[in-house]
TORMARLUM-439552 format. One record per atom (N, C-alpha, C): x, y negated, z. Coordinates in steps of 0.1 Angstrom, whole numbers, padded with zeros to 4 digits, always signed. Layout:
# residues N
XYZ
...
//
This chain:
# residues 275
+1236-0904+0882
+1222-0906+0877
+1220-0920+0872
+1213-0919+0857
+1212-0937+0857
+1201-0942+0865
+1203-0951+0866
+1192-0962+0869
+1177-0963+0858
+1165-0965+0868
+1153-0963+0865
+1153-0980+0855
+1148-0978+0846
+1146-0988+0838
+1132-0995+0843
+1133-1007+0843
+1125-1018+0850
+1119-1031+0840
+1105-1028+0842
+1095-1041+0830
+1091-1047+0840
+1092-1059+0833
+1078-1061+0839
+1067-1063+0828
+1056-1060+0833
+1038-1057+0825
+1040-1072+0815
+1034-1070+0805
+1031-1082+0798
+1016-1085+0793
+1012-1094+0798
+0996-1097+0800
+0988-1108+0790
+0983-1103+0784
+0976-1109+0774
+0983-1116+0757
+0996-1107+0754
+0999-1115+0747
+0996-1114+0732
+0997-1125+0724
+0987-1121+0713
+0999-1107+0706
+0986-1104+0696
+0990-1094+0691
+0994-1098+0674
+0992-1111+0670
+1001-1115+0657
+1009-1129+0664
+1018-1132+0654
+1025-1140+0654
+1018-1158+0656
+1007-1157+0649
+1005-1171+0643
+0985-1163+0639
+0980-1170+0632
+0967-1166+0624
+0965-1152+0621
+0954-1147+0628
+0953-1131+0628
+0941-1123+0613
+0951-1115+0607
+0945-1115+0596
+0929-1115+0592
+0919-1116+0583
+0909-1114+0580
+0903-1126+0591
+0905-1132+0598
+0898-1141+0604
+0887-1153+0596
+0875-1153+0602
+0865-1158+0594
+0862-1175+0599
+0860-1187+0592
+0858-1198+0597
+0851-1203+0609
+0844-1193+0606
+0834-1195+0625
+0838-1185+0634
+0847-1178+0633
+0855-1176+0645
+0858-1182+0657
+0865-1194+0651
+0868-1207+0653
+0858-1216+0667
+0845-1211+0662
+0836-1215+0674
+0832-1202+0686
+0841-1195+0684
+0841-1184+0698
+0850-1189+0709
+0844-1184+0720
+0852-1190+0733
+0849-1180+0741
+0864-1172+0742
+0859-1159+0751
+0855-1161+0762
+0847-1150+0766
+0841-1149+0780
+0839-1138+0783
+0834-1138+0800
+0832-1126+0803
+0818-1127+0808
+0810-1118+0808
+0792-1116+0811
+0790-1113+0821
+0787-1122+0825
+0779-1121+0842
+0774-1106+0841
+0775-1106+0857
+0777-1085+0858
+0766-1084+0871
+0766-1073+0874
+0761-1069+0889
+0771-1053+0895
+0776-1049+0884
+0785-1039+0886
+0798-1041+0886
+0807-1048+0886
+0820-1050+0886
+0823-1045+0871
+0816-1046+0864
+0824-1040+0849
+0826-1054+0840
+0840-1057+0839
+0846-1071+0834
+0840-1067+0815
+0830-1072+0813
+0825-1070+0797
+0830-1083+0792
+0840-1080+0780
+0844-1094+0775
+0836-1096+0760
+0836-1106+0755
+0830-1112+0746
+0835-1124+0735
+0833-1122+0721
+0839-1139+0715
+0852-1136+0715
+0855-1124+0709
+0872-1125+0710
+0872-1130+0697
+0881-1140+0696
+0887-1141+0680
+0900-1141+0681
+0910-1146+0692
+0926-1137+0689
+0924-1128+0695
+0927-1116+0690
+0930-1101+0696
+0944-1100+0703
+0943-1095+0717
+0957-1098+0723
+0960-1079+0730
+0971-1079+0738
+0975-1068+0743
+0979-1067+0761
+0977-1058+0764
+0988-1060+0777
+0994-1048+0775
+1006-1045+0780
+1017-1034+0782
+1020-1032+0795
+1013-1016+0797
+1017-1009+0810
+1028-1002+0809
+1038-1003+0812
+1053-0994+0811
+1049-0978+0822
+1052-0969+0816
+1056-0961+0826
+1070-0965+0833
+1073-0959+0844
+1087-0955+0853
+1097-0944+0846
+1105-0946+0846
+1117-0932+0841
+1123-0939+0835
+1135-0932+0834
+1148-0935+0822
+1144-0927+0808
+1139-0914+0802
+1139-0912+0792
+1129-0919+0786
+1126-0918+0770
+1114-0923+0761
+1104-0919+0766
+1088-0925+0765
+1081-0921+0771
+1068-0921+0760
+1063-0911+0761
+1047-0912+0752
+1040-0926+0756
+1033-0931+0745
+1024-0946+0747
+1012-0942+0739
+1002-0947+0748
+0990-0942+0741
+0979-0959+0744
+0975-0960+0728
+0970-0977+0728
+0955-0974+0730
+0949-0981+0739
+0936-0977+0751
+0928-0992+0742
+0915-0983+0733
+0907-0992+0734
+0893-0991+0738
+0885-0998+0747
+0877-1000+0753
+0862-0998+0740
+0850-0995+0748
+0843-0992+0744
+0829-1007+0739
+0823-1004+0737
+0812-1016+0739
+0804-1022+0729
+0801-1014+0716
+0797-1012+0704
+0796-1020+0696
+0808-1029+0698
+0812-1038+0687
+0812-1053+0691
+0802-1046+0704
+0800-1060+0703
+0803-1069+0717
+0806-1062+0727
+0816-1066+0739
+0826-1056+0742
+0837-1055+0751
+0845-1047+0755
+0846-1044+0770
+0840-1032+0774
+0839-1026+0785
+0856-1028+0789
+0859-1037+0796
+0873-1039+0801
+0878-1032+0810
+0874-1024+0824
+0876-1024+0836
+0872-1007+0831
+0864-1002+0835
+0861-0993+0835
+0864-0979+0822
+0864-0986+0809
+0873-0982+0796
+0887-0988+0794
+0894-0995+0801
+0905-0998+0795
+0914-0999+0810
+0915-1009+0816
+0918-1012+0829
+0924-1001+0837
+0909-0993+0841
+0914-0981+0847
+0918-0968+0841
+0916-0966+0829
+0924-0958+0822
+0941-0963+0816
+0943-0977+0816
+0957-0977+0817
+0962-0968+0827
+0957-0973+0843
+0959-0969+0852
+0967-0954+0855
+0951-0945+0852
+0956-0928+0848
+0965-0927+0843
+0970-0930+0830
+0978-0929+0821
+0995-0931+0827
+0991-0942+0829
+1009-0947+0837
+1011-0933+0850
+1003-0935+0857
+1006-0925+0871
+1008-0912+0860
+1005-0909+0853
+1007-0893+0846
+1023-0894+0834
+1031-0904+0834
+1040-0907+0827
+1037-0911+0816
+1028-0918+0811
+1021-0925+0804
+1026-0938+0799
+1032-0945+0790
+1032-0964+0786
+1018-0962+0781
+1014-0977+0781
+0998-0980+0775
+1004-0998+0768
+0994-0997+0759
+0989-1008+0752
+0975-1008+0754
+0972-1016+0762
+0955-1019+0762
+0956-1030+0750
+0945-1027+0745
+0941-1035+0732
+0930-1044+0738
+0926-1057+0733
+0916-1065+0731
+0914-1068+0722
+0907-1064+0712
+0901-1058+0695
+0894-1074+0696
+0885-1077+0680
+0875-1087+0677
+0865-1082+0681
+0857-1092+0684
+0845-1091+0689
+0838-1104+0688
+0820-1102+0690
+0814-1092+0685
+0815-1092+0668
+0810-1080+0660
+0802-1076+0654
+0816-1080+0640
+0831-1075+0644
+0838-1074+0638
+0849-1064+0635
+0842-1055+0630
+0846-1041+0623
+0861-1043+0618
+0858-1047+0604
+0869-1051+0596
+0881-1054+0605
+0875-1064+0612
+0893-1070+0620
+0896-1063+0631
+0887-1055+0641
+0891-1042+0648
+0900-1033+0642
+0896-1032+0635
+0900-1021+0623
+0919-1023+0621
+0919-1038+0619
+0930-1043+0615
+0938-1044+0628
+0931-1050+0641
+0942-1051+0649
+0944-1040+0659
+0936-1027+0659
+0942-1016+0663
+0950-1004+0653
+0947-1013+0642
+0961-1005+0633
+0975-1012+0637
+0974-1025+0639
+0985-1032+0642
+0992-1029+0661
+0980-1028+0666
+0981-1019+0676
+0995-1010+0680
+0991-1000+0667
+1002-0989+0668
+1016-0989+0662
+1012-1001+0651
+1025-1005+0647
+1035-1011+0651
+1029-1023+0664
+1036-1027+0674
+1044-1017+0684
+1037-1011+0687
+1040-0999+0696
+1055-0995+0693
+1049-0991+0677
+1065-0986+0671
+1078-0994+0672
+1073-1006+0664
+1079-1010+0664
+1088-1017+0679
+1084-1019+0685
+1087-1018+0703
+1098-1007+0708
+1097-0994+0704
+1098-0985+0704
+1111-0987+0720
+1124-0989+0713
+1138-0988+0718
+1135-1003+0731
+1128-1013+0729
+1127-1022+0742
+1116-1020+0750
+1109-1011+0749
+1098-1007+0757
+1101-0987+0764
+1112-0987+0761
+1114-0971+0763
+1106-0962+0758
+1100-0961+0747
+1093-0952+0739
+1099-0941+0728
+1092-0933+0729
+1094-0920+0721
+1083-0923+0708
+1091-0929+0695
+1081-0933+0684
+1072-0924+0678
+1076-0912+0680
+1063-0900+0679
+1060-0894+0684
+1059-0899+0697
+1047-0897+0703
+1034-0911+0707
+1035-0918+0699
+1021-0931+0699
+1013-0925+0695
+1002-0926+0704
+0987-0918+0705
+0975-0933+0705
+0965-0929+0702
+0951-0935+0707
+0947-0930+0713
+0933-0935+0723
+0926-0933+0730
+0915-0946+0729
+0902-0939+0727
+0889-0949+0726
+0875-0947+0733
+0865-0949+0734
+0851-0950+0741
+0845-0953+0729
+0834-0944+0729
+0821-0952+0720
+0829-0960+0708
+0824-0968+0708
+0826-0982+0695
+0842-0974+0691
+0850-0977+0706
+0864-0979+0706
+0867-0964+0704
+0860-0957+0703
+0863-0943+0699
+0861-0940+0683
+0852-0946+0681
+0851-0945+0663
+0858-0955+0659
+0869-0964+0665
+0873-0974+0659
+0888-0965+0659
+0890-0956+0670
+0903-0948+0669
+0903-0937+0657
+0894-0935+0657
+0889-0923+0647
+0893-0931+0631
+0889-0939+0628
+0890-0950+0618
+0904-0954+0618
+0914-0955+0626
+0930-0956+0627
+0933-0945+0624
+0932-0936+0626
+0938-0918+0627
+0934-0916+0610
+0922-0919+0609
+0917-0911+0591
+0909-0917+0586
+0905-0929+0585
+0899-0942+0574
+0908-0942+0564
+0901-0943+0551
+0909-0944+0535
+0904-0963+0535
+0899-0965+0546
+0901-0984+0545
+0912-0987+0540
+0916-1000+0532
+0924-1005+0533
+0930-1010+0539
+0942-1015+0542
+0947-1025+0553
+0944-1042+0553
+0948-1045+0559
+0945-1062+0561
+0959-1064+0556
+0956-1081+0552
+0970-1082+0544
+0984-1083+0558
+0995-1080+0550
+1005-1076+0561
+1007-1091+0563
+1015-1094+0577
+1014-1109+0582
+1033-1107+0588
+1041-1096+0589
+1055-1101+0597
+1061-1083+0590
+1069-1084+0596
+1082-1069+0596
+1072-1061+0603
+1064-1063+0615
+1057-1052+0625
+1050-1044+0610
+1046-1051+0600
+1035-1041+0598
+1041-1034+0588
+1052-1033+0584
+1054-1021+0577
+1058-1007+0583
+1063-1012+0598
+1058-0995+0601
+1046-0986+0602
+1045-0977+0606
+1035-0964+0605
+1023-0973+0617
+1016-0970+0607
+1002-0970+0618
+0993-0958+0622
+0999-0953+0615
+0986-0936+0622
+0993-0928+0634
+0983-0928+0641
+0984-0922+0657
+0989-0910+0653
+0999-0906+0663
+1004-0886+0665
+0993-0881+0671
+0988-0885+0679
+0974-0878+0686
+0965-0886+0687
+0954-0883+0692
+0940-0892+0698
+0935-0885+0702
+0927-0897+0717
+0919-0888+0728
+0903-0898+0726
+0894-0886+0715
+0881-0895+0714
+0871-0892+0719
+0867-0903+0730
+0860-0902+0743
+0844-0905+0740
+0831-0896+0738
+0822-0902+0733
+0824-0910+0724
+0827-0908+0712
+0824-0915+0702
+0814-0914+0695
+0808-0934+0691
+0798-0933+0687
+0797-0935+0666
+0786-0935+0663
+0786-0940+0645
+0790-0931+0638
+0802-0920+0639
+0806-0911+0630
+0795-0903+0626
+0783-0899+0630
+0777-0888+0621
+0765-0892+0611
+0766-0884+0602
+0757-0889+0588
+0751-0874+0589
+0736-0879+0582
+0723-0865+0580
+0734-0853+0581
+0730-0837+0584
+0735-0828+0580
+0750-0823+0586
+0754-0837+0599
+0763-0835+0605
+0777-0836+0594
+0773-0847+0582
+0782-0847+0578
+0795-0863+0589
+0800-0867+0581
+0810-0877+0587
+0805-0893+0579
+0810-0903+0585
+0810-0913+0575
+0818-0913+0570
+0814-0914+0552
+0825-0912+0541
+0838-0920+0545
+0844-0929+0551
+0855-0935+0550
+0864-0924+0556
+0858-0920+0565
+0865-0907+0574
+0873-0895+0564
+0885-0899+0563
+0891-0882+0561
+0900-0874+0571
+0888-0867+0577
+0894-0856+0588
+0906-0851+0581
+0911-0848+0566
+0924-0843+0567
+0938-0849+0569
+0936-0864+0573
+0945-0874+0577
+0945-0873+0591
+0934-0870+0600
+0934-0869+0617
+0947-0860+0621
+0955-0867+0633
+0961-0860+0640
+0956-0851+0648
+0962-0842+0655
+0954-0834+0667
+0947-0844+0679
+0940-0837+0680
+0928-0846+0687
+0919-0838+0700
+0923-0846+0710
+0907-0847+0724
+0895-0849+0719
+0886-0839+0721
+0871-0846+0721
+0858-0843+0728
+0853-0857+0734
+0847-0850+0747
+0833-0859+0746
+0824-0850+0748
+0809-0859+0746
+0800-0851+0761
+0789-0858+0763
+0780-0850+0773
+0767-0846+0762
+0764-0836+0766
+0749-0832+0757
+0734-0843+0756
+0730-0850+0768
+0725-0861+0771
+0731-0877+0762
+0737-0872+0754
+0742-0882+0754
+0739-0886+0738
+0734-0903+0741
+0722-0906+0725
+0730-0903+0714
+0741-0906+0712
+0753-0904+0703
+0761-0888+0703
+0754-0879+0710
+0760-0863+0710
+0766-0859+0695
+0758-0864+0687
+0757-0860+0669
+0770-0861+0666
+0777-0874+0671
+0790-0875+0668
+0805-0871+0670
+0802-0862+0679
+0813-0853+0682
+0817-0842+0673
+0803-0838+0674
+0803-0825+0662
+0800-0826+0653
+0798-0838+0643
+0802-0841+0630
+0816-0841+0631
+0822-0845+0636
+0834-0849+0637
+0846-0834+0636
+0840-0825+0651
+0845-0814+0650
+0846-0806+0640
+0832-0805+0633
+0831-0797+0625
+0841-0804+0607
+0840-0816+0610
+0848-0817+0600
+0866-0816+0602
+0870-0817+0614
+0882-0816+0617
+0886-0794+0615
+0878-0792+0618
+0877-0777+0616
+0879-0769+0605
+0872-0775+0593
+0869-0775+0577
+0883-0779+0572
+0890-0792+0579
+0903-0797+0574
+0914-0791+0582
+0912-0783+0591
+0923-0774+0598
+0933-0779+0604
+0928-0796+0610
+0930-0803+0620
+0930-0795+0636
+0937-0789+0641
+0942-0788+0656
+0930-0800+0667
+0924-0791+0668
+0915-0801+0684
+0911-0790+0694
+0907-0799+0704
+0898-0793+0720
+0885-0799+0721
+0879-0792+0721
+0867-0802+0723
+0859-0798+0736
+0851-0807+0743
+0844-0807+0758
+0831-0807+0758
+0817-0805+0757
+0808-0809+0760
+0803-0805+0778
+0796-0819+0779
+0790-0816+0790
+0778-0821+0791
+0769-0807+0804
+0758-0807+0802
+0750-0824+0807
+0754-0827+0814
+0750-0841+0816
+0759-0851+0816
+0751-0867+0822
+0765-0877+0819
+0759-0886+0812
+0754-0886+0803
+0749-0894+0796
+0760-0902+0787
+0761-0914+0784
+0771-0923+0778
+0778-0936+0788
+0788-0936+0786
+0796-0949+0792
+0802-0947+0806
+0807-0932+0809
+0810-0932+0821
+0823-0938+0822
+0835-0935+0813
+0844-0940+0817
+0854-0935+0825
+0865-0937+0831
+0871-0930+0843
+0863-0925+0857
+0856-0939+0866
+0849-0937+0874
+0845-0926+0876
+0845-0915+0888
+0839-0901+0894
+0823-0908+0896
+0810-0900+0890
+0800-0905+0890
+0792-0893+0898
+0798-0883+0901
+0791-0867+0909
+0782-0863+0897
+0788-0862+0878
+0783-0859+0870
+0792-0842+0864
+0788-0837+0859
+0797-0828+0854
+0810-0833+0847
+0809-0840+0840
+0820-0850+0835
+0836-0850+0848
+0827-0856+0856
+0839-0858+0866
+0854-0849+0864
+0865-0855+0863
+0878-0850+0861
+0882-0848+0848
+0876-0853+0838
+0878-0851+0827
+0890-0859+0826
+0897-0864+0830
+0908-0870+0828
+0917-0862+0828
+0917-0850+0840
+0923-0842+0844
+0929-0830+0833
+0913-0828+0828
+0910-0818+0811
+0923-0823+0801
+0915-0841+0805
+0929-0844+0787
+0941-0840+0794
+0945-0850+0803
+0958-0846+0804
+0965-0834+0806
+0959-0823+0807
+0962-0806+0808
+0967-0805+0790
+0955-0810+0781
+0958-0805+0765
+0968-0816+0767
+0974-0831+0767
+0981-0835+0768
+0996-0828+0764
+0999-0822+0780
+1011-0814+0783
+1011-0805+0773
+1003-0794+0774
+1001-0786+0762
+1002-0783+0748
+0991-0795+0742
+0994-0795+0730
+1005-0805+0720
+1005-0815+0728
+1013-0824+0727
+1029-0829+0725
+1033-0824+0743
+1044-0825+0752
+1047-0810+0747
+1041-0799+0744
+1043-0787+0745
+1048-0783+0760
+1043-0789+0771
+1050-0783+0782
+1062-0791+0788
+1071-0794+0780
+1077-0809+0785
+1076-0816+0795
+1086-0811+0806
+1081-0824+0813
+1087-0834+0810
+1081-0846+0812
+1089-0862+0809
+1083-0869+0818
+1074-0872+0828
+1070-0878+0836
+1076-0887+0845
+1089-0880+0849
+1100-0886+0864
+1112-0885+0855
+1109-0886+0843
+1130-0884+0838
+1134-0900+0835
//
């Protein structure tokens, strides 16, 4: 039998080389932080280098990686409870993760750019991080869920390329879009940048309570029209921002839901978990 391949986690490191593309002069006067809380939820703020951590799964074969970005509507990043502990899930289910730490606040454009670079890294990682190059997935919240949605099938342009990473593939094989918020326009149509016919197969899971419900099923319904492969979840309550945490909501185990389509649609049944 071979031997279990051994990382160790890599914590915070940037995610370009040197000057991260699109970066704006007053950037420069950001100084990240984190916002005094009363809940234990680590909300960061003032990102202007966007950085990464890497959770390795366990096993000797290649393993699915799915790049986890946190929720917080552009304008902080729900760390702990969107990112943190969903690395978590992920690894225990044979999972590698890239948690992302995107721009912030109220920086679209460069989200945009460093969770496309996100996945490019990934790839390009591929053979020193034990991964299987197709299968790199997203997974997002709110903000960070329409910012996955925007990786998967935005006709955006890219940011200018900055090393070798960025000429590989940036578009996700899958995405798991958790409450996502912004995607719907009058009539349940999409925001125009959106072309559902570039979306991979896709998770999608909203609560009916929830201020942003619109945006699922704009979404669906346009993934449906483009004969995009999805699951979708509504639940009767819940509201927005639950996150992993069990809240005694109907929601509860939804983790459980994805990772079932996971195996299924994904892995096709596969196991790869312990190999």
């Amino acid at each position: 039998m071979r031997n279990t391949r051994v990382f160790d986690p890599i914590f915070d490191a940037p995610l370009y080389p040197g000057e991260p593309p699109l970066r704006r002069p007053e950037d420069l006067k950001f100084k990240e932080r984190v916002l005094p809380d009363k809940d234990f939820c680590r909300r960061i703020t003032e990102v202007s280098t966007p950085t990464y951590t890497f959770y390795p799964a366990t096993g000797t074969e290649p393993h699915p990686l799915v790049v986890v970005c946190p929720g917080g509507g552009y304008s902080i990043l729900a760390y702990n409870h969107e990112g943190v502990d969903v690395a978590a899930w992920l690894v225990q289910n044979g999972v590698s993760v890239l948690l992302l730490k995107y721009r912030c606040p109220d920086r679209r454009d460069q989200a945009l750019a460093d969770a496309r670079r996100a996945v490019r890294l990934a790839r390009s990682k591929a053979e020193e991080w034990n991964l299987d190059p197709e299968k790199i997935g997203i997974l997002g919240f709110s903000a960070g869920a329409h910012l996955s949605v925007r990786v998967c099938a935005s006709i955006e342009p890219d940011a200018p390329a900055v090393d070798e990473i960025d000429k590989f593939d940036s578009h996700p094989d899958f995405a798991f879009v958790i409450y996502p918020a912004y995607l719907y326009r009058e009539g349940f149509a999409l925001d125009e940048q959106i072309d559902p016919k570039k979306a991979p197969p896709t998770f999608l899971i909203q609560s009916q309570d929830d201020p942003y419900w619109e945006s699922s099923f704009a979404y669906a319904i346009a993934l449906r029209h483009a004969g995009v492969p999805f699951e979708m979840h509504i639940y009767p309550d819940g509201g927005h921002g639950w996150g992993v945490p069990r809240r005694g909501r109907s929601h509860d185990g939804w983790t459980e839901t994805a990772m079932e389509w996971f195996r299924r649609s994904i892995m096709k049944g596969r196991a790869w978990q312990f190999q």
